[in-house]
C-alpha positions as CSV (number, residue, x, y, z in Angstrom):
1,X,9.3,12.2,-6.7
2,X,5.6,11.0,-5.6
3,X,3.3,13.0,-5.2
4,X,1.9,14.4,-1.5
5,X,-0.8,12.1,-0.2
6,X,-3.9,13.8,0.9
7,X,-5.4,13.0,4.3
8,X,-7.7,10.4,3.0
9,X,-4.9,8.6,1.3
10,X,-5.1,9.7,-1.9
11,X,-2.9,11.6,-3.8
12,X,-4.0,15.1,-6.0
13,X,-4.6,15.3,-9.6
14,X,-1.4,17.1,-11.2
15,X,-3.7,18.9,-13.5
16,X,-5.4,20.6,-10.3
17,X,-2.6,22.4,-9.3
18,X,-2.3,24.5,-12.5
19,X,-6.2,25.0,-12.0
20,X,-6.3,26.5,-8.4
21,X,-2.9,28.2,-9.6
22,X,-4.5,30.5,-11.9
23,X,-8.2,31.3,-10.0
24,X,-5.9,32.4,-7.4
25,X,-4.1,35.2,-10.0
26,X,-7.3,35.5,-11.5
27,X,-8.5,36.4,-8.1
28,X,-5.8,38.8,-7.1
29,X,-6.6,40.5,-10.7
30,X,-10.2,41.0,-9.7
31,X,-8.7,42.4,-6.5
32,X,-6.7,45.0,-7.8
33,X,-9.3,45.9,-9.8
34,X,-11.0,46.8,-6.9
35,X,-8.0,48.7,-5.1
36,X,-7.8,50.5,-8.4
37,X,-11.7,51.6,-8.6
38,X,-10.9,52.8,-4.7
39,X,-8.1,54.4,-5.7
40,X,-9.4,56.5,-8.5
41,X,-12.9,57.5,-6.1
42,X,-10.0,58.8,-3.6
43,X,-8.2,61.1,-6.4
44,X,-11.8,62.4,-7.5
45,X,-12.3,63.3,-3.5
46,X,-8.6,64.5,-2.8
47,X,-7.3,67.9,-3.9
48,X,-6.6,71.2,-2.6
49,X,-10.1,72.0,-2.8
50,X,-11.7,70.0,0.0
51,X,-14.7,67.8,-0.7
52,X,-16.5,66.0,2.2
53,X,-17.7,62.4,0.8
54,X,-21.1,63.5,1.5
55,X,-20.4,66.3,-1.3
56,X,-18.7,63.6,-3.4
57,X,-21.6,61.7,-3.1
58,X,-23.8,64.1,-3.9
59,X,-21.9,65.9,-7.2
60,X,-22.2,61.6,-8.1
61,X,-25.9,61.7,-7.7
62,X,-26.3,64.9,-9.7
63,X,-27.4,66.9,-6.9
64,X,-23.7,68.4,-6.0
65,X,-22.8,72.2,-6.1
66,X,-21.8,73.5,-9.0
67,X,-17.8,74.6,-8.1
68,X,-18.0,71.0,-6.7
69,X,-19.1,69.4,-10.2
70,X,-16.8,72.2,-12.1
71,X,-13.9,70.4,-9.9
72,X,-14.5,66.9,-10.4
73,X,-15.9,66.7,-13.8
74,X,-13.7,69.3,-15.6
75,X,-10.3,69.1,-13.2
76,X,-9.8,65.6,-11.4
77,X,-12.0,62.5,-13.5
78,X,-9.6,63.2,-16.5
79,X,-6.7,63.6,-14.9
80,X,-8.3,60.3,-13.4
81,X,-8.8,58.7,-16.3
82,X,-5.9,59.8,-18.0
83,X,-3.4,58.2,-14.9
84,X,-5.8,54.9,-15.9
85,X,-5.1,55.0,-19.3
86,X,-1.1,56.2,-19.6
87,X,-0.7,53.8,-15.9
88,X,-2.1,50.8,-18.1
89,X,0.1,51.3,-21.0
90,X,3.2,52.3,-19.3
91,X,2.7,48.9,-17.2
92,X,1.6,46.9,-19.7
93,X,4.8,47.9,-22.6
94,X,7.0,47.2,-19.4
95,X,6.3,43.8,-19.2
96,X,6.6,43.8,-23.3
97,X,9.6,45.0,-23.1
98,X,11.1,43.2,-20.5
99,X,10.0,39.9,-22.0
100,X,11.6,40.7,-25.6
101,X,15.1,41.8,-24.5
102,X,14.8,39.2,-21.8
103,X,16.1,41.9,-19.5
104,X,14.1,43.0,-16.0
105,X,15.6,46.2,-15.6
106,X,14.3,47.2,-18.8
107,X,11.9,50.3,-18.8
108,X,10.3,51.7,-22.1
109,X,10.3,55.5,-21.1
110,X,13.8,55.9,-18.8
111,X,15.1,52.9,-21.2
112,X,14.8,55.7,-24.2
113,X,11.3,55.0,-26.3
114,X,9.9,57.7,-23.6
115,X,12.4,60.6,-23.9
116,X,13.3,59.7,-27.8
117,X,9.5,60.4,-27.7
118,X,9.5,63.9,-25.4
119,X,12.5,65.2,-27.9
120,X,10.8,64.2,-31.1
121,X,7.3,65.7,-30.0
122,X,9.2,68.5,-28.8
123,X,10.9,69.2,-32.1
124,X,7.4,69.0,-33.9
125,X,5.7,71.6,-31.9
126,X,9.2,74.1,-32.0
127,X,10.2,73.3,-35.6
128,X,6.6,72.8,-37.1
129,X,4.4,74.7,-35.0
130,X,2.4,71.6,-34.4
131,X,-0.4,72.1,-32.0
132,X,-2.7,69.6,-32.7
133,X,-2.4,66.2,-30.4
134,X,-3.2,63.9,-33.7
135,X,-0.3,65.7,-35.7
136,X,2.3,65.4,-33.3
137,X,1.5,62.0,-31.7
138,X,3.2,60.8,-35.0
139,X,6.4,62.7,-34.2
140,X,6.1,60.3,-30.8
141,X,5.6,57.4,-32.8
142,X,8.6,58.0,-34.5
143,X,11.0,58.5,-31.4
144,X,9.6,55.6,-30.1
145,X,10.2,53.5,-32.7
146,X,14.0,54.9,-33.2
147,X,14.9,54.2,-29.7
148,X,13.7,50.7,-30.1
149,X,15.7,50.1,-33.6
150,X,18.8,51.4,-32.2
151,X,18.5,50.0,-28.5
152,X,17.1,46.4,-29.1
153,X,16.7,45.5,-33.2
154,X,20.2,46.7,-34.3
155,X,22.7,43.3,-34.3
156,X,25.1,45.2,-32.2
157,X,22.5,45.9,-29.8
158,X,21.1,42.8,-29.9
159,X,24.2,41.0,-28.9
160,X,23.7,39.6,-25.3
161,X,25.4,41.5,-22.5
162,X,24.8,41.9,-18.8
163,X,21.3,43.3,-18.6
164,X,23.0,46.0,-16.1
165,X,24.8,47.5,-18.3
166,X,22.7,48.0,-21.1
167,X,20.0,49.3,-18.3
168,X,22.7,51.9,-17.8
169,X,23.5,52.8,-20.7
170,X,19.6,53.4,-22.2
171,X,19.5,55.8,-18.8
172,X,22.4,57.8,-20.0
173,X,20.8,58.3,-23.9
174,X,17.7,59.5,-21.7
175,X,19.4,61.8,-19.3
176,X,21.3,63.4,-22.2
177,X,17.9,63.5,-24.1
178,X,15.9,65.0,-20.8
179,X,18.3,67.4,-20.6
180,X,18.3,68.6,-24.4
181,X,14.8,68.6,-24.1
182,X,15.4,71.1,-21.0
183,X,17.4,73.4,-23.0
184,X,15.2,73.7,-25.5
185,X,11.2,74.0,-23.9
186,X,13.3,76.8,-21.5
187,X,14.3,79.0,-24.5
188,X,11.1,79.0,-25.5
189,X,8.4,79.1,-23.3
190,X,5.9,80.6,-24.8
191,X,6.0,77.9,-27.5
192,X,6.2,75.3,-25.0
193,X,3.0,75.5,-22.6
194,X,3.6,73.5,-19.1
195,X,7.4,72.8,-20.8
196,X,8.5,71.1,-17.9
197,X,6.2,68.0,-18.5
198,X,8.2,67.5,-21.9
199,X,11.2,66.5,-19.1
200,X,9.9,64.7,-15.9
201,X,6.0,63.6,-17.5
202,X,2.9,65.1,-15.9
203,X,-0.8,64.7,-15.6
204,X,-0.9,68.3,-15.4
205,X,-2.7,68.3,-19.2
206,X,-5.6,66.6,-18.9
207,X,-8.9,67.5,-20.4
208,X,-11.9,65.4,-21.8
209,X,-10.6,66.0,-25.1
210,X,-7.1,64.7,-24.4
211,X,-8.3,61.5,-23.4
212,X,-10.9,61.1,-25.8
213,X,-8.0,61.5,-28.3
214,X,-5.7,59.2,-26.8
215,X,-8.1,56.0,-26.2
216,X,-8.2,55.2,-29.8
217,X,-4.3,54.8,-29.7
218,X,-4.0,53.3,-26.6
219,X,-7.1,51.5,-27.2
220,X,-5.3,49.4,-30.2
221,X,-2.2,49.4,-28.4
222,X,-3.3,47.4,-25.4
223,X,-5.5,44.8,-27.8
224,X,-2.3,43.9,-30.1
225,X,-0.4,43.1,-26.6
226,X,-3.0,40.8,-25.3
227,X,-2.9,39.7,-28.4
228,X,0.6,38.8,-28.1
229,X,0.9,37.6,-25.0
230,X,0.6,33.7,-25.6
231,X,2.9,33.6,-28.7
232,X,5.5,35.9,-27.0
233,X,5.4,33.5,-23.9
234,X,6.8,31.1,-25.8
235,X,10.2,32.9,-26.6
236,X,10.1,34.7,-22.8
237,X,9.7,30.8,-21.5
238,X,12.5,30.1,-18.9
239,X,15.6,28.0,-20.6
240,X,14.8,30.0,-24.0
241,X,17.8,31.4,-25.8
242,X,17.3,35.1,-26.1
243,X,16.9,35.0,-29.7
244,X,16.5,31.5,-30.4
245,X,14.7,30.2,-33.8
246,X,15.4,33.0,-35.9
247,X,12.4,31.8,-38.0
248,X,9.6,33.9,-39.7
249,X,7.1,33.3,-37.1
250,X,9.0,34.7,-34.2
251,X,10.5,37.2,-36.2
252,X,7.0,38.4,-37.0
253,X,6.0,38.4,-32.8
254,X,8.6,40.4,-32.5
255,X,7.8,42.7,-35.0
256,X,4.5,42.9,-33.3
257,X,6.0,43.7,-30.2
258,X,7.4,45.8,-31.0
259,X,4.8,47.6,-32.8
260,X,2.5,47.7,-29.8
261,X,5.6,49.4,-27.5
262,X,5.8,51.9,-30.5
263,X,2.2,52.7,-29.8
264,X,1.6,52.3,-26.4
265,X,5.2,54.0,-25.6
266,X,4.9,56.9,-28.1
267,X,0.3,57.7,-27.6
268,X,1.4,57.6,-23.6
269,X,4.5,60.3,-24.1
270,X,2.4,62.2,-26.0
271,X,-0.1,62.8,-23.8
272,X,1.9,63.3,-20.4
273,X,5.7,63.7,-20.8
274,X,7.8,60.8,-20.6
275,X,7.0,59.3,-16.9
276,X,9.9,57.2,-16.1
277,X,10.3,54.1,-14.1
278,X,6.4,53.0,-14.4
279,X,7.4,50.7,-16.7
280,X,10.0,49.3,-14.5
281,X,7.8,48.8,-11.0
282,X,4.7,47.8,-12.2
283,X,6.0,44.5,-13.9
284,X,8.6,44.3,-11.1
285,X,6.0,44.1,-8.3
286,X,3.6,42.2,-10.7
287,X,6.3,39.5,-11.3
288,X,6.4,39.4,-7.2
289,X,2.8,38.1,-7.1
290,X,2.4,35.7,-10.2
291,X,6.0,34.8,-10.6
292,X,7.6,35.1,-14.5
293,X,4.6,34.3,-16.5
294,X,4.3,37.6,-19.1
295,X,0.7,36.9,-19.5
296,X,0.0,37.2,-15.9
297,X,2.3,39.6,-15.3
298,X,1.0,42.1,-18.4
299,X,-2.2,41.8,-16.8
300,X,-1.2,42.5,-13.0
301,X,0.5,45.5,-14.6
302,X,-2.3,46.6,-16.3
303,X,-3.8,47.2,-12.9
304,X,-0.9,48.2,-10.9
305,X,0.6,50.8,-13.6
306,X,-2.6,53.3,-13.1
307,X,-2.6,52.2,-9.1
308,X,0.8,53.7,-8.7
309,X,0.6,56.6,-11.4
310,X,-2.4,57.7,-9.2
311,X,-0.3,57.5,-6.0
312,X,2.4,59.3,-7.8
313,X,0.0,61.9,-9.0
314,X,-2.3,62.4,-5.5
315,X,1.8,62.4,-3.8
316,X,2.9,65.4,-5.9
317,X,-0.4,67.4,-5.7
318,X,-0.8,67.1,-1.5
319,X,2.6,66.4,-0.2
320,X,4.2,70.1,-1.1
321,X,1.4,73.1,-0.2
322,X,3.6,75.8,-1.6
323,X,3.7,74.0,-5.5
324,X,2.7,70.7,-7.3
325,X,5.2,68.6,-8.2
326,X,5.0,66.3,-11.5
327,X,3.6,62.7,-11.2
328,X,6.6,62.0,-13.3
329,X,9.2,63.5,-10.7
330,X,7.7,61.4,-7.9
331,X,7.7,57.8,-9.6
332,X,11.6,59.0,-10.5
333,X,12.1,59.4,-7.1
334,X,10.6,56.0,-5.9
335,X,12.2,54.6,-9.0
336,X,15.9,54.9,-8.7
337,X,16.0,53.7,-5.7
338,X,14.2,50.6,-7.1
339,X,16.5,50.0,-10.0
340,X,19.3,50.2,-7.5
341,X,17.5,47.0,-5.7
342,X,16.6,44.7,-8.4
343,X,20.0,45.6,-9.9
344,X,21.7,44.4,-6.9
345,X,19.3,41.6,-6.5
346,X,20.8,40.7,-10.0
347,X,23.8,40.9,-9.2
348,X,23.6,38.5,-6.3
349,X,21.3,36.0,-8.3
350,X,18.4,36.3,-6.8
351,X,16.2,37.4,-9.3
């Protein structure tokens, strides 16, 4: 096939293509930067306490009232930061995980490294009288890594099969696990401060010190997957068998993979519940704009996962005035009916 002549005759350098290709992603990431930085000004100026942007302004400037810097220092710039932080790392091990199990319907929290997490972290602070966020982390570490032995390392789990099903049956494990983790936050609520962000994820939690605690994790977590991201493309390429070329080398990405979802899964759970289906609709709508690249669409989700935790968050905190629901509970809501989509767009081929 030749190539398209230009108006003048001649025809286009094949290498340009690829060029103008990626400066356009590169500037949609630059743009979602931007709707992210907007985004996050919004949540410091939106809240039941009302804030004109004049007083925003003004609590930026260091002139503000004092109630007015107690609000947006103390209350909403870490809950802020903290959407940023778990958003990024939610998005981020979604497009991980989809890209090592070679399955788009894959989500690390609602897929089980999430909830695995919830019930181990909850088991550390009731059986252990854990407290401390750097002494139970590692209890989250642990569930995470379980759930990603038994659901994608095991040989009878890593068998192919219809991506449906297994997406099916890692939501059943996490329903059982949501609600044993129910059962057991409710019979002991004094024990179990805020218990009911151990079952649908909440932002609910966040201080200063939270976050401060959590960036180291997080931190590492989202260097080892940019890391990753060229040699993993390479086994994600299209045409690849799932787990072709059993070699060392791809045996060790993998076992860096999976590492990084251990970390970014398990430091993200710890620190705000398990929020399901992040995971899911941030490389889902990132894969939309940049088509099945990983690196690009890693990147995207970087961006998009703390864009629509925000939303989720700002949703739950204005939409009902008699009680605030959990950031987690709204992104459930928005993702079933998701999953139901791409499933069905599976089904048919299309994706």
């Amino acid at each position: 096939m030749h190539a398209q002549a230009r108006v003048d005759g001649t025809t286009p350098r094949s290498g340009s293509r690829p060029l103008v290709g990626s400066l356009l992603r590169l500037a949609g990431l630059l743009g979602l930067a931007a709707v992210l930085a907007a985004v996050v000004v919004f949540s410091l100026w939106a809240g039941t306490l009302e804030i004109t942007p004049e007083e925003l302004w003004a609590v930026f400037t260091g002139t503000g009232r004092e109630v007015h810097e107690l609000v947006i220092w103390e209350l909403r710039a870490p809950r802020a930061g903290l959407a940023v932080a778990v958003g990024a790392a939610l998005g981020v091990a979604g497009a991980l995980l989809a890209a090592l199990s070679r399955n788009r319907l894959a989500d690390p929290v609602f897929g089980g490294a999430g909830f695995t997490s919830a019930a181990f972290v909850v088991l550390a602070v009731g059986a252990f009288r854990l407290t401390d966020f750097h002494a139970y982390i590692w209890f989250a570490f642990l569930g995470a890594a379980l759930a990603l032995i038994v659901g994608h390392f095991l040989p009878a789990t890593r068998a192919p099969g219809h991506p449906l099903k297994r997406a099916f049956a890692a939501a059943g494990v996490s329903l059982t696990l949501a609600v044993v983790v129910h059962i057991a936050t409710t019979r002991a609520p004094d024990t179990f401060a805020g218990s009911r962000m151990w079952v649908f994820g909440s932002l609910n939690a966040a201080t200063g010190d939270r976050l401060a605690a959590l960036a180291p994790y997080l931190g590492a977590g989202l260097l080892f997957a940019f890391v990753l991201m060229w040699p993993l493309r390479r086994i994600d390429a299209p045409g690849a068998t799932r787990f072709a070329g059993e070699g060392g080398r791809n045996t060790l990405i993998r076992a860096g993979v999976a590492l990084t979802l251990v970390i970014l899964c398990g430091a993200a759970t710890a620190a705000t519940g398990p929020i399901a289906f992040l995971g899911l609709a941030a490389p889902a709508l990132a894969r939309m704009l940049v088509g099945d690249d990983v690196r690009w669409i890693a990147a995207y989700s970087a961006f998009l996962g703390p864009i629509l935790l925000i939303a989720a968050d700002l949703a739950g905190r204005t939409l009902d005035t008699t009680r605030e629901l959990e950031a987690g509970l709204v992104t459930a809501v928005v993702g079933v009916p998701l999953l139901i989509v791409l499933a069905w767009r599976m089904r048919a081929g299309r994706t």
